[in-house]
C-alpha distance (Angstrom), angle and dihedral (degrees) to the residues before:
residue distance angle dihedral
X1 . . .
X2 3.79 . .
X3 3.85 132.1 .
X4 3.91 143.7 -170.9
X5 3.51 121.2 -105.3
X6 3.93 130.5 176.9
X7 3.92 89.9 -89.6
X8 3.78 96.4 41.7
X9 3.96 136.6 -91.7
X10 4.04 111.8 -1.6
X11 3.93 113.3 -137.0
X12 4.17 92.8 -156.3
X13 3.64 108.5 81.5
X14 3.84 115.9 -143.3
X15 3.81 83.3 -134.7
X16 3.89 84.7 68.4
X17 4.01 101.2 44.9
X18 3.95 84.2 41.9
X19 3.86 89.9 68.3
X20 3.61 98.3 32.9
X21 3.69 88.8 55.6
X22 3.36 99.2 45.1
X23 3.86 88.3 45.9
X24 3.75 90.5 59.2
X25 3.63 97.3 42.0
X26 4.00 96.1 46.8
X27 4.01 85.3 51.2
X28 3.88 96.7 50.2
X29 3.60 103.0 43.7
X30 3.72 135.8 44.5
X31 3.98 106.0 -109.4
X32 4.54 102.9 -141.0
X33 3.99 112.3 -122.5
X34 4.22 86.6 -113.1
X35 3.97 85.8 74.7
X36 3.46 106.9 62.6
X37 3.63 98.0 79.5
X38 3.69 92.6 56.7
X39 3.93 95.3 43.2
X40 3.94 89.3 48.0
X41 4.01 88.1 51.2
X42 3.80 93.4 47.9
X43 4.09 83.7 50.6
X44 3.55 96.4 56.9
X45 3.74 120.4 24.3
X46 3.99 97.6 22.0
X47 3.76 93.3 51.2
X48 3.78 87.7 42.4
X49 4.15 99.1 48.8
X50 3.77 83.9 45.1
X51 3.85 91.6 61.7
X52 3.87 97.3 37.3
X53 4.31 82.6 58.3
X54 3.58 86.1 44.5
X55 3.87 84.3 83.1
X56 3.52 97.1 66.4
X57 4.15 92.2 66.9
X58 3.94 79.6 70.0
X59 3.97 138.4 60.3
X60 3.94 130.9 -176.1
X61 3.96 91.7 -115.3
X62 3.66 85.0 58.3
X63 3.75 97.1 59.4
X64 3.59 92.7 47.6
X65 3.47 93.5 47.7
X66 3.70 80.5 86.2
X67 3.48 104.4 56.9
X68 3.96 138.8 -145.6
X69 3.85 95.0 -51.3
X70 3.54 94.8 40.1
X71 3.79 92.0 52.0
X72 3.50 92.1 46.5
X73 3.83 91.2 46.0
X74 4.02 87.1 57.1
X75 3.67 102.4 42.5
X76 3.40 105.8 35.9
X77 4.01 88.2 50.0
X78 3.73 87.8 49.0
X79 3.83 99.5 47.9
X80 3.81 93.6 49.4
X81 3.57 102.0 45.5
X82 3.74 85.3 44.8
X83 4.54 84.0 59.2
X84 3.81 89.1 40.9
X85 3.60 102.6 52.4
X86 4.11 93.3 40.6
X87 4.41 80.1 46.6
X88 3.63 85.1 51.3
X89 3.39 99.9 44.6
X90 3.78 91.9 52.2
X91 3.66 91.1 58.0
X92 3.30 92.7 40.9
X93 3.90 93.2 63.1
X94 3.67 91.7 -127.0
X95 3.84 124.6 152.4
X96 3.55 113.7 -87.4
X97 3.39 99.8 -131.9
X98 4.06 93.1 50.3
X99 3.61 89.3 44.6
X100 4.10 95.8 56.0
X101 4.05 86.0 52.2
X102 3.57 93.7 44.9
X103 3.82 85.7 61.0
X104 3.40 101.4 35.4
X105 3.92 92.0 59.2
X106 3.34 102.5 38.8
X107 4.00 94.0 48.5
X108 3.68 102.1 43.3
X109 4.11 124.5 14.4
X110 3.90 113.8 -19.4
X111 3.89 107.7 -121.8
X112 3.65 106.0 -2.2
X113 4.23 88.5 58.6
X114 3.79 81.4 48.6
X115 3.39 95.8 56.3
X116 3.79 93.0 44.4
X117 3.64 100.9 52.3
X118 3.50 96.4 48.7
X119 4.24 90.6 68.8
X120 3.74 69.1 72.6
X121 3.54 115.2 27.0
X122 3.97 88.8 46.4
X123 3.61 99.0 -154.3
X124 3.82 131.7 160.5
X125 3.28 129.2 -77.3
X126 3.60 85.1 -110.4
X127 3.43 94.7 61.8
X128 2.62 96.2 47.3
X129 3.97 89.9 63.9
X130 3.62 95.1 40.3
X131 3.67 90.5 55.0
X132 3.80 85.9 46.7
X133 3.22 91.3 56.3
X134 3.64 102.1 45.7
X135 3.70 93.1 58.8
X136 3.72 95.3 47.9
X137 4.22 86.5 42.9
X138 4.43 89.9 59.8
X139 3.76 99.4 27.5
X140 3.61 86.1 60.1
X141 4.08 97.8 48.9
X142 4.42 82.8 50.2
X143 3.77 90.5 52.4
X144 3.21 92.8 50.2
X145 4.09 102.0 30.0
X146 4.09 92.6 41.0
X147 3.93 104.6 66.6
X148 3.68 84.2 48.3
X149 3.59 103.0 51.7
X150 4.02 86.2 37.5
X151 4.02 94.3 97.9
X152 3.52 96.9 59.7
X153 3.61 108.8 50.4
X154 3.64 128.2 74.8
X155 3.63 109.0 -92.3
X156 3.66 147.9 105.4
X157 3.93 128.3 -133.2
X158 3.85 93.3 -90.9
X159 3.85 89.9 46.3
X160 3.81 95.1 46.7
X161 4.07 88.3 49.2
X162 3.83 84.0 49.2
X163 3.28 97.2 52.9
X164 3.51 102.7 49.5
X165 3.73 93.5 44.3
X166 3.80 84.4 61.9
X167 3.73 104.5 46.0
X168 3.86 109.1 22.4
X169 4.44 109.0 95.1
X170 3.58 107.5 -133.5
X171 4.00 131.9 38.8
X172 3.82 87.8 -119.2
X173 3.07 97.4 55.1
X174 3.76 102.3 44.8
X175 4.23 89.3 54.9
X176 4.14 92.0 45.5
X177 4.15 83.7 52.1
X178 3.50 99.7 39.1
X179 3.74 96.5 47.3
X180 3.69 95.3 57.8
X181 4.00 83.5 77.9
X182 3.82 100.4 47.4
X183 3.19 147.9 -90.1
X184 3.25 97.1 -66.1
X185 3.85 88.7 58.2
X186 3.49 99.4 39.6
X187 3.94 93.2 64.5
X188 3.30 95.0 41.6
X189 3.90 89.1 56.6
X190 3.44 90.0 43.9
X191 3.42 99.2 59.1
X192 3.46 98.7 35.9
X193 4.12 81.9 58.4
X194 3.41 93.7 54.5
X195 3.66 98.5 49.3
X196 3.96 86.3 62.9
X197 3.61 80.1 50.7
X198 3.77 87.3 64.8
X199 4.01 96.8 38.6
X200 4.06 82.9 62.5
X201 4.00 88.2 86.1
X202 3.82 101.8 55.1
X203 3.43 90.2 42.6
X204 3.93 101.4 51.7
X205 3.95 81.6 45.6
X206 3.72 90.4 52.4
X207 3.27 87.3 50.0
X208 4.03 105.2 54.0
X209 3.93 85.2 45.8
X210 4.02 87.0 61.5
X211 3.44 89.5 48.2
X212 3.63 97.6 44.7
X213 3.86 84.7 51.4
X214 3.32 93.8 46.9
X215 3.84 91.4 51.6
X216 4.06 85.2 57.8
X217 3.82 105.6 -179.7
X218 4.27 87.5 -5.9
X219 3.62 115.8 128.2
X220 4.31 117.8 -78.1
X221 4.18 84.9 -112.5
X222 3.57 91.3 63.9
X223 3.93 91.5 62.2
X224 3.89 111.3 28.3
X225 4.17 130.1 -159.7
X226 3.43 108.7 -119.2
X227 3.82 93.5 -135.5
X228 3.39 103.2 168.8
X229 4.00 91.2 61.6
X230 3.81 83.1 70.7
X231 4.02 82.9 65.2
X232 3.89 94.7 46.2
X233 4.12 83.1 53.9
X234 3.90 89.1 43.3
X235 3.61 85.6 51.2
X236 4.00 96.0 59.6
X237 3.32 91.4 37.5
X238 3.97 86.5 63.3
X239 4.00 92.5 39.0
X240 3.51 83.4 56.7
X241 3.98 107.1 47.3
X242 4.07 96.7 34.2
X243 3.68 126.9 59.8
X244 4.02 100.7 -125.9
X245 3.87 105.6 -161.7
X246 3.26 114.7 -118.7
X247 4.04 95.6 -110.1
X248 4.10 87.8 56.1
X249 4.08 91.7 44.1
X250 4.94 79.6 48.0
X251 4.25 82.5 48.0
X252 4.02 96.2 44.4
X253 3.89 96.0 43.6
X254 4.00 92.7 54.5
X255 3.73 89.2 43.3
X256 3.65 93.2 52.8
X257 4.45 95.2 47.9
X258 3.65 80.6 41.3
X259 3.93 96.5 57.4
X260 4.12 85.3 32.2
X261 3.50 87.7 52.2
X262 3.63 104.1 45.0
X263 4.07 96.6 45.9
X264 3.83 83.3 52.8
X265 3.55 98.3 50.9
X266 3.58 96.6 50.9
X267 4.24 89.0 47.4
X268 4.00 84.6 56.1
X269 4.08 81.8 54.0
X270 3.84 85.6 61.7
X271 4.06 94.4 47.2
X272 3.41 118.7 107.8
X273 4.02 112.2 -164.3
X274 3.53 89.2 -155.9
X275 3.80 89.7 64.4
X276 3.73 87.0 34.3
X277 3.53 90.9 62.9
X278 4.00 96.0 44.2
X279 3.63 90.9 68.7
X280 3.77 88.1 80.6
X281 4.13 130.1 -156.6
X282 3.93 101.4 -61.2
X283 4.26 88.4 87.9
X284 3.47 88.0 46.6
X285 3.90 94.4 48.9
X286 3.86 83.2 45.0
X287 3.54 96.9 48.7
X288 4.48 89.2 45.7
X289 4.17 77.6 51.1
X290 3.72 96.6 54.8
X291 3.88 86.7 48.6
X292 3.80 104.2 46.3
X293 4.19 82.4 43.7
X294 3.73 96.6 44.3
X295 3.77 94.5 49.1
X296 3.88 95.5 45.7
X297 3.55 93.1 43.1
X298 3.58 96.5 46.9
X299 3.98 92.5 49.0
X300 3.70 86.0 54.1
X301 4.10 97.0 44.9
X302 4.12 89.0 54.1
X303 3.71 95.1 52.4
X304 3.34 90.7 44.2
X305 3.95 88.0 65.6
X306 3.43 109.3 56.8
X307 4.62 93.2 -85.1
């Protein structure tokens, strides 16, 4: 997610300081028995009302905005890297769970997509930090590395915005990148981001059917409905059908990094860096993987339609 400041766009999300905070807090002090209601609350339904709102920083027209090859740029590029790094991840004998967040945030939307998939994927809080911090590690090195590798590849400002709205992690980070080439580019990217935004609710859906599948006569708690992704596509739906004014769309954006914000503070509350730490290098090779793949692959996917 990105967000004005004074200066201009911010590249840090407060969805990334949220956890890191709460990380460093939960690890210094001693949290009393009275608070784990309220973190466990802020877990679940916070986190999980923040994404539903996250559908009204979208519309419809938007998306099409892009056209054919754009869409195709952004899905495709999305669905494949999704395969690879879940392929990868396999052979690279890393956890399951770990490995499904992994791809989720680096092929769709950073930390929110993490957050999402794991109603699914189920992993540890831990993982859920690792993967966290593995999106926010490489989306940083391509908004940094992409505006300066920008002049010597083959594209134009509308294919440059393109292609970092389909490859770079987080929202933030896609609009810093992208508007180092223009305005032109910057919109592009930004839209381009946000439609991967959107994809984020078929694919957590396809995801809980797998498991479900997977399950095979198992009970329904071993492979939960992601219900509330219903809301997120209610939510764009809405964006797209009403005119919000502009003061409502200010109001809804800082409730929805607030909510974000909050549920991931309190999961960094519940990280232990010691157990952090035990998950080894093999999610962070997977997560440099996903990168190095998702940026190549990407490139490739918008030349191939007509940017």
């Amino acid at each position: 997610m990105a967000f004005r400041t004074a200066s201009g766009w911010q590249w840090l999300s407060p969805l990334i300081l949220s956890i890191v905070m709460g990380m460093a807090l939960g690890n210094v002090i001693r949290l009393p028995a009275s608070s784990s209601h309220g973190i466990a609350f802020a877990m679940r339904r916070l986190l999980r009302a923040g994404i539903v709102l996250l559908g009204l920083q979208v519309t419809l027209g938007q998306i099409l905005s892009l056209g054919i090859g754009g869409l195709a740029a952004v899905t495709v590029t999305l669905t494949v890297t999704f395969v690879a790094i879940r392929l990868a991840g396999r052979a690279m004998g890393v956890d399951p769970a770990l490995t499904d967040l992994i791809a989720a945030g680096t092929s769709v939307c950073g930390a929110s997509a993490v957050i999402a998939a794991n109603t699914v994927a189920r992993g540890r809080d831990e993982q859920v930090a690792y993967a966290v911090a593995c999106v926010t590690i490489f989306g940083s090195v391509s908004m940094l590395l992409f505006p300066l590798i920008a002049g010597v590849l083959p594209l134009d400002a509308t294919g440059y915005g393109v292609w970092t709205g389909a490859t770079i992690h987080e929202v933030a980070q896609v609009v810093a990148a992208a508007f180092q080439g223009g305005d032109v580019a910057g919109q592009s990217g930004t839209i381009a981001k946000l439609t991967r935004v959107v994809l984020l609710a078929p694919l957590v859906m396809t995801m809980a059917i797998a498991a479900r599948r997977a399950a095979g006569g198992g009970s329904a708690a071993s492979a939960p409905t992601p219900w509330f992704v219903l809301g997120f596509i209610a939510m764009v739906l809405f964006n797209s059908g009403f005119d919000i004014p502009a003061e409502a769309q200010a109001v809804t954006g800082l409730l929805t990094t607030f909510l974000l914000s909050t549920g991931l503070a309190a999961m960094g509350l519940h990280t232990n860096l010691a157990r952090l730490k035990a998950q080894g290098v093999r999610p962070l090779a997977l997560g440099a993987f996903g990168w190095l793949f998702i940026s190549v692959f990407g490139l490739a996917m918008v030349k191939l339609t007509g940017f």
